[in-house]
C-alpha positions as CSV (number, residue, x, y, z in Angstrom):
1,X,110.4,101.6,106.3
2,X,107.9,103.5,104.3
3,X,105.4,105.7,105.4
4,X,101.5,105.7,103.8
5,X,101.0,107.8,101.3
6,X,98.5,110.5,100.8
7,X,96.1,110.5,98.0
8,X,98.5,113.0,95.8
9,X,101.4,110.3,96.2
10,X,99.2,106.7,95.9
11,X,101.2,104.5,93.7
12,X,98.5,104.1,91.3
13,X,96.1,107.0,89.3
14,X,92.3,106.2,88.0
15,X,92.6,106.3,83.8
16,X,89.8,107.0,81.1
17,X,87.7,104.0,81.8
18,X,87.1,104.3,85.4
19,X,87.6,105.6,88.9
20,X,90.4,104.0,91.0
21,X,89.2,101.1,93.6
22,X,91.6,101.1,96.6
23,X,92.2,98.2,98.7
24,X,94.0,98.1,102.4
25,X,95.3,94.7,103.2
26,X,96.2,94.1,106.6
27,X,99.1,91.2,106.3
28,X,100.9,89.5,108.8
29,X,102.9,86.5,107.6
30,X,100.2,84.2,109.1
31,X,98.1,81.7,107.0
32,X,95.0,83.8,107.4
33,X,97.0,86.6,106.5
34,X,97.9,85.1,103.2
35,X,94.2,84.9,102.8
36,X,93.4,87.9,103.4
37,X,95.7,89.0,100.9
38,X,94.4,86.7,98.2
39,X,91.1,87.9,98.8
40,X,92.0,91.9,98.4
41,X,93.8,90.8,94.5
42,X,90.3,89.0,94.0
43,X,88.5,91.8,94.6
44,X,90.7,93.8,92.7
45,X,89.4,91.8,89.9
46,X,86.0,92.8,90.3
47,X,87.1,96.4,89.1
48,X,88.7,97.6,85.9
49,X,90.8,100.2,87.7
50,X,92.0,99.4,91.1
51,X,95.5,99.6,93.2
52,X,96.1,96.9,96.3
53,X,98.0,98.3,99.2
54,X,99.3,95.4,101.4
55,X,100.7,96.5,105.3
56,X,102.3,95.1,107.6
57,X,102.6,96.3,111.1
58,X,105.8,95.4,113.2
59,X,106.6,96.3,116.7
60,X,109.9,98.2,117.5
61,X,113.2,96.2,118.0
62,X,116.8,97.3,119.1
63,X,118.2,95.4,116.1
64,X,115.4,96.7,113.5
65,X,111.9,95.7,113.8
66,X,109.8,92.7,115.0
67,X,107.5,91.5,112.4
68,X,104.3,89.6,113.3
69,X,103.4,85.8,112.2
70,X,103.6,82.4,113.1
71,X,107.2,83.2,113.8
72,X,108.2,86.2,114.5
73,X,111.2,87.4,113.4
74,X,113.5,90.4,113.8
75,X,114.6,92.1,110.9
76,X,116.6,95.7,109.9
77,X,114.2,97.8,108.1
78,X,115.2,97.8,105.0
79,X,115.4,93.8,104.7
80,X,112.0,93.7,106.6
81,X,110.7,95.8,103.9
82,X,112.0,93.0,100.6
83,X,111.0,90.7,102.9
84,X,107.3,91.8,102.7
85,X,107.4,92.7,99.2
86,X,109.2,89.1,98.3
87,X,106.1,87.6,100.2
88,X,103.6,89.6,98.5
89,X,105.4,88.6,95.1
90,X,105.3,84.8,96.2
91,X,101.7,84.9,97.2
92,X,100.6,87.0,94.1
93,X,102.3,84.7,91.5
94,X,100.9,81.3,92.2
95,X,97.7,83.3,92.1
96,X,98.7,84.8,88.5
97,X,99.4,80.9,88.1
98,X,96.2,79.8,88.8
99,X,93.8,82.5,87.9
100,X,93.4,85.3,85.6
101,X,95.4,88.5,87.3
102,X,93.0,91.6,87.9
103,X,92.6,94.2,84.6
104,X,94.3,97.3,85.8
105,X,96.5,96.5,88.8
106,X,100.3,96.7,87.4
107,X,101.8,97.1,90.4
108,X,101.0,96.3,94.6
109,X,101.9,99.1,97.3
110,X,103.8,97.5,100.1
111,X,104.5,98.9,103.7
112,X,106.6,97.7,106.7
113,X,105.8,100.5,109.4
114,X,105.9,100.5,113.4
115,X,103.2,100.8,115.5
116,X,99.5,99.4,116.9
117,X,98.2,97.6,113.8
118,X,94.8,99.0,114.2
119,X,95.8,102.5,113.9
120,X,98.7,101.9,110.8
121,X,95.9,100.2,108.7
122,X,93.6,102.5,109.1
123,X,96.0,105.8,109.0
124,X,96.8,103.8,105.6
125,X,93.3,103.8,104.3
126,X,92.5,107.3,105.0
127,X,95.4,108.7,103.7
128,X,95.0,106.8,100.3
129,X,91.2,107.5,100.4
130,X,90.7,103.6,100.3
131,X,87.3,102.2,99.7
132,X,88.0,98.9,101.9
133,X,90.0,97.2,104.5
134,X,90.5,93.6,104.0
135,X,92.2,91.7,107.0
136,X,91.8,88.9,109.1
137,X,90.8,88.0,112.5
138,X,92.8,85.3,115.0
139,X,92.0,85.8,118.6
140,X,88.8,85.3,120.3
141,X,88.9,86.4,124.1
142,X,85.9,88.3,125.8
143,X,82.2,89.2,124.9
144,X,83.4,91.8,122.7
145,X,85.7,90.1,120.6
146,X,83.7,86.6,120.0
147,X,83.4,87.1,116.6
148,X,85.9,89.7,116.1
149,X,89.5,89.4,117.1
150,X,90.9,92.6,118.9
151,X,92.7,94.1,115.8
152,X,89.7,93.7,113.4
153,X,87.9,95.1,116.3
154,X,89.6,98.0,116.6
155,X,90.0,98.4,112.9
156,X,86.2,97.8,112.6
157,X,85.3,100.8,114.8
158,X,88.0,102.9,113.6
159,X,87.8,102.5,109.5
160,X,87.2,105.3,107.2
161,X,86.3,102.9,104.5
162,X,83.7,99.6,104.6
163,X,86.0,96.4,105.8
164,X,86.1,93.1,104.6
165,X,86.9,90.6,107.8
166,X,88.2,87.3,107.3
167,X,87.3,84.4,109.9
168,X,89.7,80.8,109.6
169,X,87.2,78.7,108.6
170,X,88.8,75.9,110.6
171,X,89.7,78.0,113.5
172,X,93.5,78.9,112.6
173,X,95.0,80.0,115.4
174,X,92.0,80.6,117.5
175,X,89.7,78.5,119.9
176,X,86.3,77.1,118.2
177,X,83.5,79.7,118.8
178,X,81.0,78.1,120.9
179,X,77.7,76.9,119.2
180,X,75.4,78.7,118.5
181,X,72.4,76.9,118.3
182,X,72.0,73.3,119.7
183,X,72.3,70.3,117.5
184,X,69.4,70.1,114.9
185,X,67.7,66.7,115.7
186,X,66.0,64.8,112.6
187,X,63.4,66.9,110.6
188,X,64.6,70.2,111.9
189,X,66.1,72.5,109.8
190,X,68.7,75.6,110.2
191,X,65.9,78.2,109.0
192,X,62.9,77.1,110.6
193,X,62.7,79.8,113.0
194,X,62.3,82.5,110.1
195,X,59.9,80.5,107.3
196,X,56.9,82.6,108.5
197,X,59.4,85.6,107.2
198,X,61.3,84.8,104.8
199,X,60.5,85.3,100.8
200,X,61.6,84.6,97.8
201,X,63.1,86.6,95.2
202,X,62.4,84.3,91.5
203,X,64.0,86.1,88.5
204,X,62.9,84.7,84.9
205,X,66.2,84.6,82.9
206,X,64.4,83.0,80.2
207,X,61.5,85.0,78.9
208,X,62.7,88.3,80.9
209,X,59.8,89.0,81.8
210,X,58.6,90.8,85.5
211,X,59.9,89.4,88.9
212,X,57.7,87.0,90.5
213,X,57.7,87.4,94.4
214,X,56.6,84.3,96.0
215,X,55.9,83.4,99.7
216,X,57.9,80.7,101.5
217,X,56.5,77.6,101.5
């Protein structure tokens, strides 16, 4: 099992051409998981310099340590550890596959570590000085936790850092949130309630010349 890090020890150091960008990514074997994972390396692209950290938080286990998912399974630390890191170099290569791989990012800090999941991802991030969290959210029980589940929560409130929360857009996992809003009948429209508000932002590309601001119509 490895420990996170402090910023002396981070896996990865800015060079010449920029500061470091440091991702957190919260992974738990589950598809969303996966996601969330995809969606830290694709921010990683967005920055010349930047180092992914990828966690996973397991519960303790007489023969080793019970890691999360769809299935959990129990594992002995060190082969819960390759297991992560084989699952991050899975997920990573059929991105690499499939899209161009972020400038900069040689190599992905992975962790296997015991404890609440909450309090390990964000320990992680302050101790690397990271500059967001990226992880996903599954359950949906109480006022409190209808849009968040109660690990993003709690990441959410405790997070040294901004944090990126990802929602299964077909409910993975989860019960369908209520709606919202009732069904829109014929005419109506989603926005309707704001057009006496709302303005538009129109930026000439073509002659460059000054922003026109226009009302709503």
């Amino acid at each position: 099992m490895q420990h996170p890090t402090s910023p002396r020890q981070t896996p990865s150091q800015p060079t010449a051409s920029g500061a470091l960008y440091r991702i957190v990514v919260g992974s738990d074997f589950s598809e969303l998981g996966d996601r969330a994972l995809l969606e830290g390396v694709r921010l990683c692209s967005l920055h010349a310099n930047s180092a992914l950290h990828v966690i996973t938080v397991a519960a303790e286990s007489p023969a080793g340590v019970l890691l999360p998912g769809d299935r959990p399974q129990v594992r002995p630390r060190a082969d819960a550890l390759e297991l992560a890191r084989a699952h991050v170099a899975d997920l990573t290569g059929r991105y690499v596959s499939s899209a161009p791989w972020p400038p900069g990012l040689d190599k992905i800090a992975v962790y296997v570590v015991v404890g609440s999941p909450a309090e390990r991802i964000t320990t992680l991030a302050g101790a690397i000085d990271a500059d967001l969290i990226v992880i996903g959210t599954h359950a949906r029980r109480g006022i409190d936790r209808m849009i968040l589940g109660s690990v993003a929560l709690e990441v959410v409130k405790r997070a040294p850092c901004g944090v990126f929360v990802l929602r299964p857009r077909d409910f993975l996992s989860g019960e369908k949130l209520p709606e919202i809003q009732p069904p829109l009948q014929p005419g109506e429209h989603a926005l309707m309630p704001y057009r006496e508000r709302v303005t538009y932002h129109y930026v000439d590309r073509l002659t460059r010349g000054s922003d026109r601001i226009m009302p709503a119509i």
